[in-house]
C-alpha positions, 0 to 999 in steps of 0.5 A: 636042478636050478643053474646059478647065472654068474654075474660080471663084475663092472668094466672100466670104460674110457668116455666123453661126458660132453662135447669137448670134455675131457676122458672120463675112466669110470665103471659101467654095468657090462651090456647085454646084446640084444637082437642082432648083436654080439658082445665083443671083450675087447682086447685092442682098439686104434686111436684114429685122427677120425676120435677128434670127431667124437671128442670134439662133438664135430659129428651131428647128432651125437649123443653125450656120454659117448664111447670112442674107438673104431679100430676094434678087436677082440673076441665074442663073449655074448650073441643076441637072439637071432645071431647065426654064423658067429659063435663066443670065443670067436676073434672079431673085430670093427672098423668104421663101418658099424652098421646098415639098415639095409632097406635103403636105395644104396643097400638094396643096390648092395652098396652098404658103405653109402647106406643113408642111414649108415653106423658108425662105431664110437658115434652112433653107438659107444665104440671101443675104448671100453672092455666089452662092446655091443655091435650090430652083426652086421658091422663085424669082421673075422680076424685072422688068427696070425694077427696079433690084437694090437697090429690087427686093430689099425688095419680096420680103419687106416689099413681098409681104407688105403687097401680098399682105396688102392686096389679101386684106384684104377692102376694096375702093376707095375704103374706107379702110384705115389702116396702122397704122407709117410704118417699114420695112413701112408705107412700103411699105403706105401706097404700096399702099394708095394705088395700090389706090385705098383711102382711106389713114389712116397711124398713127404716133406723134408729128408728124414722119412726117406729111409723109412719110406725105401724100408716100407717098399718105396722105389722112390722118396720125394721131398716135397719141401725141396723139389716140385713133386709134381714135376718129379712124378711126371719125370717118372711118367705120371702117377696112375694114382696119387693116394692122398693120406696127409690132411693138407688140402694145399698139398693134394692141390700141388700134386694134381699135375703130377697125375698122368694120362687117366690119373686119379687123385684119391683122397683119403686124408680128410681137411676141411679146406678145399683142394683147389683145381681148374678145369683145365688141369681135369679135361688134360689127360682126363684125369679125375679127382674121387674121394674114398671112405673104408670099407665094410666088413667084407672089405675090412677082412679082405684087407686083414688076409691080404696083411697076413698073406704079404707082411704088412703091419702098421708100426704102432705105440701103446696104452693101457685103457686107462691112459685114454687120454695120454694115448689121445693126446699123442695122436693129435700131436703127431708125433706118434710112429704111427698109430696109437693103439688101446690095450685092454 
């Protein structure tokens, strides 16, 4: 007896028709997968600072209309030909890392986040400002079951980068580690910090994030517009690690000398301007400057586990799919508490 397939009714997509344009709420047909890829119904999807390279058409090569969003989660629906190892109904999300060729000299050594012809979900191909995602197998994580969809979507890019970061950073408990910004990124580093056990120095400008700061596990609040943080962090006996979350150049170059013998200045919050540096300031306690970017899937759901075993949660604000643009716009303004993240 013959089987009637079902068809799917159209989905609402948030996209970018041209560089610099503003978000467009149209339908689109639902995509099928194709080999190697799985279908996602998305459920959440994070609004990151890193759209505005979407948005703005800053990243080279995008191709126009574009789909942002890649703090995504939700459930598989669909597999392509050739898909082992996930099954429809499964939860799944993806972060930054959106894919690999695995055949080039990085991925060969297994470093697949430095892959040279590496994806990026929301430029590369439509991301997750959208009800159903097409993604590359290998760009997926698992998501905890614990994990509800809105808390666990910024952990797949502000959560795996200050994680990943930190636990690569070099320090070990309890040297103190200072994370220089209590916004969208350092929320979430100070709360790792701490549940790694390292003595935790939060870095801000003026007194009103000092509360928060000692909530989310900072032993201690440095106001960086009324006291020189570097010479407080060298009051506490040096930073093992500065991690970077604020995009301020001129600020990650004050904190420099705060690093102690064997510091490491991790910058993670990204700025076109550059920090500034002398060489004296390196070869004294040999102290070393390194720049990190996410992580793969792997490292995404190391990061998930790690939340759900400890309690750390991004704080958030939400939006409806169709309020892309108000969500956008919140988040550029920067006054969101502290990641803004699409409900679908």
């Amino acid at each position: 007896m013959a089987t009637t397939q079902v068809a799917l009714a159209p989905m609402k997509v948030a996209q970018i028709p041209s560089p610099g344009a503003d978000f467009q709420i149209v339908e689109r047909e639902i995509p099928e997968p194709g080999s190697g890829e799985v279908r996602i119904k998305v459920q959440a999807c994070g609004v990151c600072h890193s759209d505005v390279l979407t948005k703005e058409g800053l990243w080279p090569g995008i191709q126009y209309p574009r789909i942002p969003g890649h703090e995504v989660v939700g459930i598989i629906d669909e597999v392509g030909a050739g898909v082992s190892g996930w099954t429809i109904g499964q939860r799944a999300g993806v972060g930054w890392h959106g894919g690999h060729d695995g055949t080039c000299i990085a991925c060969r050594r297994g470093d697949f986040g430095n892959c040279q012809n590496i994806k990026i979900a929301g430029i590369s191909y439509d991301g997750g400002y959208q009800q159903y995602m097409l993604a590359p197998v290998e760009a997926v994580a698992a998501i905890p079951e614990s994990l509800n969809d809105a808390e666990a979507a910024p952990l797949l890019c502000a959560g795996v980068t200050t994680f990943n970061a930190l636990r690569h950073g070099g320090a070990l408990p309890p040297d103190l580690v200072a994370v220089q910004g209590v916004g969208g990124l350092g929320h979430l580093g100070i709360q790792f910090a701490s549940k790694c056990g390292y003595k935790v120095a939060a870095i801000g400008r003026g007194s009103e994030n000092a509360v928060l700061a000692k909530k989310l596990g900072a032993t201690v609040y440095i106001d960086s517009s009324a006291t020189n943080a570097a010479a407080e962090l060298q009051k506490l006996g040096g930073a093992r690690v500065i991690l970077a979350t604020a995009p301020s150049a001129k600020s990650m170059s004050e904190l420099i000398d705060g690093l102690g013998p064997n510091g490491k200045l991790i910058v993670i919050g990204a700025d076109f301007n550059p920090i500034e540096v002398t060489p004296i300031q390196l070869i004294s306690g040999s102290r070393t400057i390194q720049g990190w970017a996410s992580g793969t899937p792997t490292d995404s759901e190391d990061t998930l586990r790690f939340a759900e075993l400890t309690g750390v949660r991004p704080m958030i604000e939400t939006y409806p799919l169709e309020k892309a643009g108000e969500a956008y716009a919140r988040m550029l303004s920067g006054d969101a508490q502290f990641r803004v993240v699409l409900t679908m």
